[in-house]
C-alpha positions, 0 to 999 in steps of 0.5 A: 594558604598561610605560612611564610618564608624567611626575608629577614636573613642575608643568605635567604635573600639574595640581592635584588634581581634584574626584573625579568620581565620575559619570566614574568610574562611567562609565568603570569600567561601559565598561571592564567591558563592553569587557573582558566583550565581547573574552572574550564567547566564553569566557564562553559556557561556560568549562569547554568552550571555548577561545582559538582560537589559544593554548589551550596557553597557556590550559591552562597557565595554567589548571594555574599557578592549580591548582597554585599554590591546591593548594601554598599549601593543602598547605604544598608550595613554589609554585615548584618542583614534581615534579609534572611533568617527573618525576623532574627537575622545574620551576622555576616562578620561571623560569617564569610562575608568577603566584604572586601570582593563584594564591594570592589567587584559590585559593579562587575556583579551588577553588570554579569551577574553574581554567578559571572562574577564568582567565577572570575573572582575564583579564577583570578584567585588561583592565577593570583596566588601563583603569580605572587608567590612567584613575585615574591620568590623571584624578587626576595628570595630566589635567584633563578627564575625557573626555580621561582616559577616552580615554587610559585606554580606548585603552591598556587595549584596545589592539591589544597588549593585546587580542592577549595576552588571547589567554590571556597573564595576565600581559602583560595585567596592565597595571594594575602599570604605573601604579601603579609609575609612582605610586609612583616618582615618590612617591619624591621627596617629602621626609620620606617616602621609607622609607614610600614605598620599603617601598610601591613594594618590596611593589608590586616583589615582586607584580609580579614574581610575575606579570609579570616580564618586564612589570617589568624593562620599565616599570623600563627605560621609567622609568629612561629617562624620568626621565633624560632628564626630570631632565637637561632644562635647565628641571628640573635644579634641581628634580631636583637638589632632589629627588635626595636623597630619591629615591635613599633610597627607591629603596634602601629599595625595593630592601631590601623588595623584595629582602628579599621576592624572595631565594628567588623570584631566586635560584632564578630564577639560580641555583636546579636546572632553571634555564637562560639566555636562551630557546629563541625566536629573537629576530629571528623574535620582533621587531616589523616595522617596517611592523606599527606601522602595520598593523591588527590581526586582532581590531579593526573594521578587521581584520574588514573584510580589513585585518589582516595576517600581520606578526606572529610569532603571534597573541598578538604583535601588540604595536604594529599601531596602523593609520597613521591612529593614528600621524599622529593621535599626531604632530599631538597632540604637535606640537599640546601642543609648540606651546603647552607651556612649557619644563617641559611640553616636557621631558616631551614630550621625555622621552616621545618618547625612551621611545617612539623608543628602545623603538620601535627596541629592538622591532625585534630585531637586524636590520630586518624590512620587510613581512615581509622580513628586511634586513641592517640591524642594530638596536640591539637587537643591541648589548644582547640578549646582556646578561643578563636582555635576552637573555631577553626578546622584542624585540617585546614592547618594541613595548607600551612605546609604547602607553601614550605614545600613550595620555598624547599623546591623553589631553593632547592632549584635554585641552588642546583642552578646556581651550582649544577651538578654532574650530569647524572646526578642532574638527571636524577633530580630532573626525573625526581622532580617530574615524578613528583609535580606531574601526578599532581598536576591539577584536573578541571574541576568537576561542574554540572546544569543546575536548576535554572531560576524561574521565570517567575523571579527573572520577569519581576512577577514576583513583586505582585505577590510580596510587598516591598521588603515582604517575606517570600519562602521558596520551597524547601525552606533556603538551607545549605542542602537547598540554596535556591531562596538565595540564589534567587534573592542574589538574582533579584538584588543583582538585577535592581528588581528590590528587596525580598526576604527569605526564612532560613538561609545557608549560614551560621549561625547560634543554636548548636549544642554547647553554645556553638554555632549550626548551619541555619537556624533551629529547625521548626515544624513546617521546614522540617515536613517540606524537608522530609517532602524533598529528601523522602518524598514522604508525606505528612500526616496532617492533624488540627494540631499540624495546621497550628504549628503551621500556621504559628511558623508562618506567623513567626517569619511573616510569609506572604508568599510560598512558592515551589519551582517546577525543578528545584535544585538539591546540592546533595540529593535529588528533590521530589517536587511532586511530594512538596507540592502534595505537602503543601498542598495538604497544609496550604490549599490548593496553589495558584499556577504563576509564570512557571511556579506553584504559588500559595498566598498566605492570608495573615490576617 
């Protein structure tokens, strides 16, 4: 959730607060319980169940910290594999790798799983954010308490966030964000810019491995509120002042990081498996303009019927802020413009440009009202055929905005208790306030059973039926709509039972039109007939020109083994295991009964 506040001028940083260490207690215990409260429904039992609306995106991650745990362990390189997508591979720095969790949360992987471990991952994501957000308000910014704990509350549980916990670890990493906020804004103190440019360049690099595109986003939202901020009239001197020092540790940054991200980057551009810009059409993937003030599905508001289908998907809504939200921000900013001196009003200013420029950014190429494309271009146009842009959502620019809000309410609070108004007038920002936060307080997210893993990887059979590092292929084929070929690689990594591969797979990589990337790889015949087995339940029509196409497929990714599960789990349609089995057993033969699967050997001879 990237932008930032303004440490750099006097009235935007008050002096150094005492540590209240009762108000730190407070809100960390707060955002632990919020965040325990929103994945309430994982925690039930992590093993079994699953985000709802994108356990695809839950079995990938999922996969990302076994493998990443089993490579550091084994000496393999965490971000190319052949695991999946035999005989190519995939380039995980194109990927979302989250290397960094994966390696610091390997031994927890190891010890309960990477389901377990997801969640807890996930859970401490959203207490982070909070919980340093509020850090940073409370120690640089702000000097009430209550008014730190309410901006950082409101953005590590705002609508955008609680829509990417919805199994997206590193969207809901927004703790990064303060922190490399701190650290820039630390590089105009004189004398210690090289100590300050190697912190912020390690800070880069992690934050690369688990969030890039959240990166490349707080580094536009920075770049832009320190411009707009230094060429303010009342902070040129001070800019001017501090320049030289901030330029040196910017370089000193770029060295460290760079240094540290040379192979993780050029495999990113110019490594195998690579590609340019992604599959997802940025006009469908753009924030409409009436969803800033609509409500979100998992809030109050949004179990009472107010919710709206505005966004691309579930796991996308990254504005819906509710309209009582957004006069509530005018009136905090035109409350701290009324009574702000000239350096106070240059931060205002700088943040209203981040949120205006990133609020029209998120709206993608052409406006969309109400779910109505117009004709209107955007400016989103102009940049989204710039390398690295062209890669990115512009919906996702959308949580730009929310920790801007989050500054304007936390200011806004600690201005009317630094300076109380009358009675009345205190009563009416006290219900404003209420009105606004209070149909957005998040709901649990919504989890069900999914398919367990078959007996038949959980003993270890299915080591007699693959050689060491062999290809197994459940069926369907592993795809994002069909996640379990990783689950169960994630299973048998996590659990020491060794290497088995798998055709296929959930992620991106080349093939898509133009040069850009798809989810998986090219589709060929036999995918495509299991496929329309378990989406339809449709059978094929089976030709001797059929069992070549078969047999040259199976060739292609040297499968040993076929299996298919007694109930295979779809992330967005119910699968019919009956028509699978028929399917295959109209191109493979009759299958063995093993454990609790149907197995078909493949002779490759």
């Amino acid at each position: 959730m990237p932008t930032s506040p303004s440490l750099a001028s006097a009235p935007a940083s008050p002096p150094r607060v005492t540590r209240d260490r009762r108000a730190d207690l407070i809100v960390t215990l707060l955002a632990l319980a919020l965040a325990v409260w929103v994945t309430s429904g994982l925690w039930r039992d992590p093993n079994a169940r699953a985000i709802t609306v994108n356990s695809s995106d839950q079995a990938l991650f999922e996969w990302l910290l076994a493998f990443g745990a089993h490579a550091v362990g084994h000496g393999e390189n965490p971000l190319y594999t052949y695991l999946i997508n035999v005989p190519d591979g995939v380039n995980l720095a194109v990927n979302t790798s989250i290397t960094v969790y994966a390696v610091v949360f390997a031994p927890l992987t190891y010890l309960i799983g990477p389901p377990a471990t997801f969640l807890v991952i996930l859970t401490l994501n959203l207490a982070a954010t909070a919980v340093v957000w509020y850090w940073l308000l409370s120690r640089h910014l702000v000097r009430s308490p209550l008014a730190a704990a309410i901006g950082g509350l409101f953005i590590g549980f705002s609508p955008g966030m609680v829509s990417h916990a919805n199994a997206h670890l590193n969207w809901t990493a927004g703790w990064l964000v303060p922190l490399l906020a701190w650290r820039v804004f630390a590089l105009r103190r004189p004398g210690h810019w090289l100590r300050d440019g190697v912190i912020l360049g390690v800070l880069v690099a992690i934050s690369f491995s688990i969030a890039a595109e959240g990166l490349f986003f707080t580094a536009l939202a920075l770049g832009l509120f320190v411009a707009v901020w230094a060429l303010h009239p009342a902070n040129r001197a001070e800019a001017r002042a501090a320049l030289p020092s901030f330029l040196r540790g910017l370089a000193v940054t770029a060295v460290v990081a760079g240094v540290l991200l040379a192979y993780p980057l050029w495999l990113h551009f110019a490594g195998p498996q690579r590609f340019h810009g992604t599959g997802f059409d940025p006009v469908i993937h753009s924030e409409d303009i009436a969803a800033y003030a609509a409500y979100p599905r998992r809030s109050l508001a949004g179990e009472a019927g107010l919710r709206t289908s505005l966004a691309p998907n579930p796991t996308e809504e990254n504005s819906f802020f509710g309209l009582p939200l957004l006069l509530l921000t005018v009136g905090c900013f035109v409350l701290l413009w009324r009574h702000a001196d000239p350096r106070r009003r240059a931060t205002l200013w700088a943040l209203g440009v981040v949120a205006v420029v990133f609020t029209l950014l998120s709206f993608g190429p052409v406006a969309k009202v109400d779910g109505r494309h117009t004709d209107l271009p955007m400016p989103f146009e102009l940049l989204g055929h710039l390398p690295v842009v062209n890669a990115a959502l512009p919906a996702r620019l959308a949580l730009v905005v929310t920790p801007v809000i989050g500054l304007l309410l936390a200011y806004a609070v600690d201005r009317l208790r630094q300076h109380p108004p009358r009675r009345a007038a205190a009563v009416a920002w006290t219900v404003a306030f209420a009105v606004a936060l209070v149909p957005i307080f998040p709901t649990p997210l919504l989890t069900s059973e999914r398919e367990p893993i078959p007996r038949f990887i959980t003993s270890g059979a299915w080591r007699n039926y693959v050689s060491p590092g062999g290809v197994l292929t459940p069926a369907p084929l592993a795809l994002d709509v069909y996640p379990d070929g990783q689950r169960w690689q994630a299973y048998a990594l996590s659990h020491r039972q060794g290497e088995f591969a798998i055709p296929s797979g959930f992620f991106l990589g080349p093939g898509g039109p133009d040069g850009r990337g798809r989810i998986g790889p090219v589709p060929r015949p036999f995918g495509a007939l299991l496929d329309q087995a378990a989406r339809n339940g449709a059978l094929p029509i089976v030709t001797e020109g059929t069992h070549e196409e078969i047999r040259a497929d199976l060739a292609h990714w040297r499968i040993e083994t076929v299996v298919l599960a007694d109930a295979v789990h779809g992330a967005k349609w119910a699968v019919d295991e009956e028509a699978l089995r028929r399917t295959l057993t109209m191109l493979l033969g009759e299958p063995e009964r093993v454990e609790d699967v149907w197995l078909w050997r493949i002779d490759r001879n």
